[in-house]
C-alpha positions, 0 to 999 in steps of 0.5 A: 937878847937877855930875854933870850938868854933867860929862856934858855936857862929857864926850863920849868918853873924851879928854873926860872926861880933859881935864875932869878935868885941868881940875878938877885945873889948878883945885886947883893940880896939876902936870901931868907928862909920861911923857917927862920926868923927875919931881921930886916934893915931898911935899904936892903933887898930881901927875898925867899923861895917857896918850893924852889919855885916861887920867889919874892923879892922886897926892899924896905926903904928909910922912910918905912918908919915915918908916922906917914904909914905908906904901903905896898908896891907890888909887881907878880908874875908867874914862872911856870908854862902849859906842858907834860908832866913826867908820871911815876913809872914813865916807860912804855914798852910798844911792840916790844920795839920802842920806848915812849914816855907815860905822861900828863897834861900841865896846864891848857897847851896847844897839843899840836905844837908839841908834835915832831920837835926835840924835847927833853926833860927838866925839873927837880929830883929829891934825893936822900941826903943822910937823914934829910931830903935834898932838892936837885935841879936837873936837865938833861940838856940834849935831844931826847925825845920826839912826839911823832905825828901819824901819817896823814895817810893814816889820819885823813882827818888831822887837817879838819879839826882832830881830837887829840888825846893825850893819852895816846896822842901825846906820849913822847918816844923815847928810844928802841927796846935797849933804852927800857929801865934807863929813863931814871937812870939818865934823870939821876945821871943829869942830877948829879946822883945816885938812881937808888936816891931818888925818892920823888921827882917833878919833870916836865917836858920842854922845847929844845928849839932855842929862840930867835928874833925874826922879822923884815926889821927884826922887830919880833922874838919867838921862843917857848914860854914867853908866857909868862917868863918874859914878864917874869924877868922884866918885872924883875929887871925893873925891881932892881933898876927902881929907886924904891925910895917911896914905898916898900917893894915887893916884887914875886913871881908865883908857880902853877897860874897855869893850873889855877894858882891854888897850890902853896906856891901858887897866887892863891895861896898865903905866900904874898900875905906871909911875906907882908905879914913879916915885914910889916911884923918886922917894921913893928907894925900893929895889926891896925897899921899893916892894915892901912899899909894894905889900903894904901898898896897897889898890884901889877899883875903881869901876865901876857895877852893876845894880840890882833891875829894877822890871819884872823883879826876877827878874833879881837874885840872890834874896838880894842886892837892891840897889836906886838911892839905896841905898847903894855897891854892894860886888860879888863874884864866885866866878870873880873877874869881880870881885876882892873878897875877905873882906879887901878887903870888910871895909876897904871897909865899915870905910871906909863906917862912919867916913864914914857911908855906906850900901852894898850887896851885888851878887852875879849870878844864879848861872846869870847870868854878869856883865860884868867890870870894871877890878878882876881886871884892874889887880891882874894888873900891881900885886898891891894889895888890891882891893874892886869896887865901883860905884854902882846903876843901870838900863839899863846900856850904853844911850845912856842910863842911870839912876842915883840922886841920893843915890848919887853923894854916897855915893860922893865922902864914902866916897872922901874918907874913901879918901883920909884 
């Protein structure tokens, strides 16, 4: 399953970027720096990366020059999952016996999942290159690492709701007294450089259990970081499919949603308006003209949502009953956690009508406040029209989660259908 397969390159979020360039490098995009300037021809497909962990893609089409200014097609998701940051002087001598790992919460996990499985280390180093810095992708792609749960016979009280901390619950084992002072060592030698030049480093815990597809009929795939990487890759996968003839295109995948999007490479930032701003610049447009662009724009925020939970269906709205393999999940929230509207809803099933996909409704509990995403958040810095939208699945925000096998197909045909 290419969804599989994508997860299993994809790490962290610097991975998942260099993924997607790597699909886009293979259907003849050019790749541009935010430093330099942009000369953009009509009918090609362009993109550029923020931090090496974020990435937008676009496509100009002919008609961009007609005196009908239309606008903007836009489809984001986001790269990056709940997990364990790697802190600067990591090790931790205990007993005088074992070595465990310092680390810190990322985003809002499932603690419990992350207990008695293999995990490993990714991320990026930055390494001393002459006089400039250089970022290098790393993984050290083996078992490394263990979160041993305690005993039940010394922790009676783990089955009826215990309070992890994650400061002394969570640090993971790394090895016996030997392994002390060789944690970097091990990073430096997976990069590919010296231990002496690394002058910094974003590492992150992740799942080594690979992903499978399960089910009487095969109909459901579990893995780590469905959320939101499938709806990364399916976006993507329809961007490229899509004739993009109608609109100017755009298709981005952000960094940090799951800590609040308000970093440089996150949905809060300025890195979707910057982009438009260029190409619109490029186009000759004036102000008053990018302007009319943006009225005439319209945003798919994609990030997964839950489905009706087989052990505790009481947790769903009672007239909204979204379920895996049902079709593309189309959320609302009153207080706009979620920034889908009448409008925006009725484009989002207009669209799933011509490209014969099914959808479904989320709504929270109304005495349940939800998670917030990338849509209420991106529309603060470019005022598009925006539906939120994701796929179903359970047990999100654990190291690993399930979704639906039909729902990912769903997905890459209504995004193609997008970007007509």
């Amino acid at each position: 399953m290419e969804l599989l397969e994508f997860l299993k390159k994809t790490p962290t979020a610097f991975h998942a970027a260099a993924e997607l360039e790597k699909i886009l490098n293979a259907e003849g995009a050019v790749r541009l720096s935010e430093k330099k300037n942009w000369s953009i021809e009509p009918g090609k497909t362009y993109y550029t990366v923020r931090n090496e962990s974020a990435l937008i893609a676009f496509r100009v089409p002919e008609n961009a020059f007609d005196e009908e200014k239309k606008g903007f097609r836009v489809f984001a998701a986001h790269g990056d999952s709940p997990t364990f940051k790697i802190k600067e002087n990591p090790e931790s001598v205990v007993e005088n016996r074992y070595v465990k790992l310092n680390v810190e919460r990322y985003g809002g996990m499932i603690m419990s999942s992350w207990f008695d499985r293999p995990l490993s280390v990714a991320g990026r180093v930055i390494v001393q290159n002459g006089s400039a810095l250089e970022s290098k992708l790393v993984n050290i792609d083996r078992d490394l690492l263990m979160i041993p749960n305690v005993a039940i016979h010394m922790n009676r009280d783990v089955n009826s709701g215990y309070d992890y901390n994650a400061q002394t619950d969570l640090c993971p084992l790394y090895g016996g007294i030997e392994a002390k002072g060789t944690f970097m060592k091990q990073v430096a030698e997976a990069a590919g450089v010296s231990e002496e030049d690394i002058l910094g480093h974003d590492l992150f815990l992740y799942n080594r259990m690979e992903g499978t597809v399960w089910g009487a009929e095969k109909e459901f795939v579990s893995a780590a970081k469905i959320d939101d990487c499938e709806c990364a890759l399916g976006g993507l996968l329809g961007f490229l499919k899509g004739r993009k003839e109608e609109h100017i295109t755009v298709y981005a995948m952000f960094d940090n949603e799951e800590v609040g999007s308000q970093t440089r490479q996150g949905a809060g930032s300025t890195f979707l308006a910057d982009v438009l701003t260029r190409i619109s610049e490029n186009l000759g447009d004036t102000a008053s003209v990018y302007q009319m662009r943006l009225a005439d724009s319209y945003m798919i925020s994609a990030d997964n949502g839950h489905a009706v939970h087989p052990n505790h269906p009481e947790k769903t709205d009672p007239t909204n009953r979204p379920v895996l393999n049902g079709g593309i999940l189309l959320k609302f929230s009153a207080n706009q956690r979620y920034t889908t509207d009448g409008l925006s809803a009725a484009m989002f099933k207009s669209i799933c009508k011509e490209a014969d996909v099914p959808f479904q409704i989320f709504f929270n509990r109304s005495d349940m406040l939800g998670g917030s995403t990338l849509g209420n958040i991106s529309t603060s810095q470019v005022p598009f029209n925006t539906a939120d939208i994701g796929l179903t699945q359970l047990a999100m925000h654990s190291s690993y989660e399930t979704a639906g096998v039909k729902d990912f197909d769903y997905l890459v045909r209504f995004a193609e259908k997008l970007f007509a």
